[in-house]
C-alpha positions as CSV (number, residue, x, y, z in Angstrom):
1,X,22.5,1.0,-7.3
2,X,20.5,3.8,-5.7
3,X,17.0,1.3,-5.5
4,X,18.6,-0.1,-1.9
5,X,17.1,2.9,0.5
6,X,19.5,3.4,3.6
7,X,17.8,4.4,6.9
8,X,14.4,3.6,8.1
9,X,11.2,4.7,7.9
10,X,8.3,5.0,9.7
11,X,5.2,3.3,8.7
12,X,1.8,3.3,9.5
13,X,-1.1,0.7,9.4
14,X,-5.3,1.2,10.4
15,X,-6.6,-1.4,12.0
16,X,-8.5,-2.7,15.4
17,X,-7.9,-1.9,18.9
18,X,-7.7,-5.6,19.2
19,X,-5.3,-6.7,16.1
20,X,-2.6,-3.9,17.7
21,X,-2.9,-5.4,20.6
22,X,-2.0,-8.8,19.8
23,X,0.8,-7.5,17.0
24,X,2.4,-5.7,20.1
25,X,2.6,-8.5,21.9
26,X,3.6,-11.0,19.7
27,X,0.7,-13.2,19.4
28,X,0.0,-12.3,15.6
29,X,1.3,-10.5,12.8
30,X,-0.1,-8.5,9.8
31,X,-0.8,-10.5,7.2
32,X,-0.1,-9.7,3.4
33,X,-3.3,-8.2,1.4
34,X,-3.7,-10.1,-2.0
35,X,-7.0,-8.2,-3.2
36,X,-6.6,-8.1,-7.1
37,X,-7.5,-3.8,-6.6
38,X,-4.4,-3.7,-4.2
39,X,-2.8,-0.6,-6.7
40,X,1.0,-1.7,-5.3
41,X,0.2,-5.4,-5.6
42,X,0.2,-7.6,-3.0
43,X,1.9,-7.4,0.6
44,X,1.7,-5.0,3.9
45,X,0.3,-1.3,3.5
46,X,1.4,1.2,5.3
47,X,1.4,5.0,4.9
48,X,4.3,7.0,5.0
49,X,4.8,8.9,7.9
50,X,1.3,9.2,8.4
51,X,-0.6,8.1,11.3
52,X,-3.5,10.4,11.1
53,X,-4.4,9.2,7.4
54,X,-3.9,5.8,9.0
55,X,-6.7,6.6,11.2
56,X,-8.9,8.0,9.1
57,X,-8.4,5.0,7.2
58,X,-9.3,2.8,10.0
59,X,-12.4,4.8,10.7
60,X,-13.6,4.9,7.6
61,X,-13.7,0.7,7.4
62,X,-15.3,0.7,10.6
63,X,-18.2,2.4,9.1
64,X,-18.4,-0.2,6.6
65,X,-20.3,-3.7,7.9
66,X,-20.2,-6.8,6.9
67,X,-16.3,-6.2,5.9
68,X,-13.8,-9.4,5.7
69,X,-11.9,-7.9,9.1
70,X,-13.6,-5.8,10.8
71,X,-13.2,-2.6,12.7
72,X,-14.6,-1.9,16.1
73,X,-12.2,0.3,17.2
74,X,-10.1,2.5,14.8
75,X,-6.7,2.0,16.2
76,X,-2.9,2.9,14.6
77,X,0.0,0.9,14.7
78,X,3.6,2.3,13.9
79,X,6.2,0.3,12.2
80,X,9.8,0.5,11.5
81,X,10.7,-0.4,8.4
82,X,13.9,-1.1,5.8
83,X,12.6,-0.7,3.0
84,X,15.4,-2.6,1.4
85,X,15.2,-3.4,-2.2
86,X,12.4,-0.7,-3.1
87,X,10.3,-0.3,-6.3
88,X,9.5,3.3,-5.5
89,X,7.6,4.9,-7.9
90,X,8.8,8.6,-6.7
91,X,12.2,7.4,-8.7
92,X,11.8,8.2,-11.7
93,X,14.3,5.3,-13.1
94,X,11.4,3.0,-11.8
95,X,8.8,3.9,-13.8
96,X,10.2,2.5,-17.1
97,X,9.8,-1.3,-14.8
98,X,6.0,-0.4,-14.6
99,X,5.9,0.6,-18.3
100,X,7.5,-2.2,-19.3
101,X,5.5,-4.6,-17.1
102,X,2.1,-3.1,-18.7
103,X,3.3,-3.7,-22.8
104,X,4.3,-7.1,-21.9
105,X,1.0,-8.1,-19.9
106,X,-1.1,-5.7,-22.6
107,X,0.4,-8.2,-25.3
108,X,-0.4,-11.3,-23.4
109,X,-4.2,-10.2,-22.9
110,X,-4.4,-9.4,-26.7
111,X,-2.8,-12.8,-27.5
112,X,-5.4,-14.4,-25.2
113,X,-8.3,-12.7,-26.4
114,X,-9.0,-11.6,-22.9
115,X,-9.9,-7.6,-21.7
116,X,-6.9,-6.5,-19.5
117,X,-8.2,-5.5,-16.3
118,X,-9.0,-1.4,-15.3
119,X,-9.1,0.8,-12.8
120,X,-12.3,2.3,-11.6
121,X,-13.9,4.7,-9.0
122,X,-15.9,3.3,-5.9
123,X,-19.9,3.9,-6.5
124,X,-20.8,7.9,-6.5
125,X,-17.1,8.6,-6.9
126,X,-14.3,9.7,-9.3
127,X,-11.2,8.6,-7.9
128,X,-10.0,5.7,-9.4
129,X,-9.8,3.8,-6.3
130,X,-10.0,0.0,-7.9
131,X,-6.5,-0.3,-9.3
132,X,-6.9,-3.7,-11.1
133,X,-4.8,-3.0,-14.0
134,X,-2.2,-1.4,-11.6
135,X,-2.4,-4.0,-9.2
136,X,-1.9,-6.7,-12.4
137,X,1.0,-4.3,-13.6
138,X,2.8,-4.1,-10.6
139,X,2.7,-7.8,-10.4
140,X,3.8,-8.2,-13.4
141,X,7.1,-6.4,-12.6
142,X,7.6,-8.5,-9.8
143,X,7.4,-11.6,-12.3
144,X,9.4,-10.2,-15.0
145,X,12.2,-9.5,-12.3
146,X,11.8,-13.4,-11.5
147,X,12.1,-14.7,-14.8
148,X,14.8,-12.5,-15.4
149,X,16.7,-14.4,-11.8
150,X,16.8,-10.3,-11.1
151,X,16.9,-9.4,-7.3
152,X,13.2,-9.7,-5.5
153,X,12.1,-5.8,-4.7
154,X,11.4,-6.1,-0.5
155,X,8.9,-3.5,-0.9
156,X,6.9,-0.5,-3.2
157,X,6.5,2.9,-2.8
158,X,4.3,5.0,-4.3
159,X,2.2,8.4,-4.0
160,X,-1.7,8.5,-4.4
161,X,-3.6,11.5,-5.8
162,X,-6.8,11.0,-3.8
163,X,-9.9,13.3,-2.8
164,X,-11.4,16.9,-3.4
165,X,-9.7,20.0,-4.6
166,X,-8.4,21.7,-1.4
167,X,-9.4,25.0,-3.4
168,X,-10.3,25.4,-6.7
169,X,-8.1,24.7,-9.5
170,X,-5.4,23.2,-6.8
171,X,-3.4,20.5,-7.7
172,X,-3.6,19.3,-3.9
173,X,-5.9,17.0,-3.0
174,X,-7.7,16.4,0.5
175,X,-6.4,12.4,0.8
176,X,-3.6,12.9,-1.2
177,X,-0.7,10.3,0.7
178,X,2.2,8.4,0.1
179,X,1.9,4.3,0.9
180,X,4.4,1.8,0.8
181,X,3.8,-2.5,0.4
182,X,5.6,-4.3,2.4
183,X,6.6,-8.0,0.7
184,X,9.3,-8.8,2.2
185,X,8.5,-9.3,6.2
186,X,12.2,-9.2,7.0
187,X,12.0,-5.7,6.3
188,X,9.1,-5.1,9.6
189,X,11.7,-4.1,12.2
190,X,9.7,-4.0,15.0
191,X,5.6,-2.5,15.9
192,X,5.1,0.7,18.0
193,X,2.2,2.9,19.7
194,X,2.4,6.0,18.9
195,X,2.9,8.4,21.8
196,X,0.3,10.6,20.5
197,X,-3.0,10.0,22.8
198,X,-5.7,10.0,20.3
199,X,-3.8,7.3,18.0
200,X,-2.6,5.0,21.2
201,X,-4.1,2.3,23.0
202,X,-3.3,1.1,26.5
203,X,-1.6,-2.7,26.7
């Protein structure tokens, strides 16, 4: 009942100077990511309400050669979304979906002999920033709502305990963020710049 959000929200997405530009204009779109460490599963990322993480985001890939796409320019592009039919993970009559997803895939790994995938921290690091198993697990729910001819979720929300102790023994984190994945693109209402000078380009 209460898993159809009413309102909109604004979204936010890292990228290049050059992909904005085109979005804006209408000559591409954002396509889903379908990286198997994706920790919502697959579809759009954006982060909630956050442009500067968005950036930071963006600047930190642009440090990074040799990437898939990538980033010459650290650039932010603002959304307006519905999230429609959400799996958000801040509800906590949505976590018994994941749970659920996680014993049935669990099982089938066990029946198949196979190890279930897991999460793990980049090199040098501690967060667990490769979400395989929660990128399987999320999937999985999306599945299990299939077979079941339930309703599709349009999108997933979820917050992300990320970073260094802002002090010590703080339960606040430097990166800490809320992101929501985008799978159904009926729910994109429409691509802004934000006003704000030092996240905007100039069309």
């Amino acid at each position: 009942m209460y898993s159809k959000r009413s309102g909109l929200v604004l979204g936010f997405h890292g990228c290049d100077e050059q992909v904005a530009h085109a979005i804006i204009l209408g000559k591409e779109k954002l396509l889903p990511s379908k990286n198997d460490d994706d920790w919502l599963g697959y579809g759009i990322y954006f982060w909630d309400n956050s442009p500067s993480r968005a950036l930071e985001y963006a600047t930190y890939l642009s440090k990074r050669p040799g990437l898939k796409n990538s980033i010459t320019k650290p650039t932010v592009l603002g959304a307006v979304i519905d999230l429609g039919n959400c799996l958000d993970l801040l509800d906590y009559e949505n976590l018994s979906h994941v749970k659920n997803a996680y014993e049935l895939i669990y099982g089938n790994y066990e029946d198949d002999n196979l190890s279930i995938p897991i999460n793990s921290p980049l090199q040098n690091g501690d967060d667990l920033i490769l979400r395989r198993l929660d990128c399987a697990v999320i999937e999985g729910v999306h599945r299990i709502r299939n077979d079941e001819n339930s309703p599709s979720f349009d999108s997933v929300r979820g917050v992300c305990w990320e970073g260094d102790e802002l002090y010590p023994n703080a339960g606040f984190r430097e990166k800490d963020h809320i992101q929501i994945c985008i799978r159904n693109h009926d729910c994109i209402k429409g691509y802004f710049l934000p006003t704000v000078d030092k996240y905007s380009i100039v069309i």
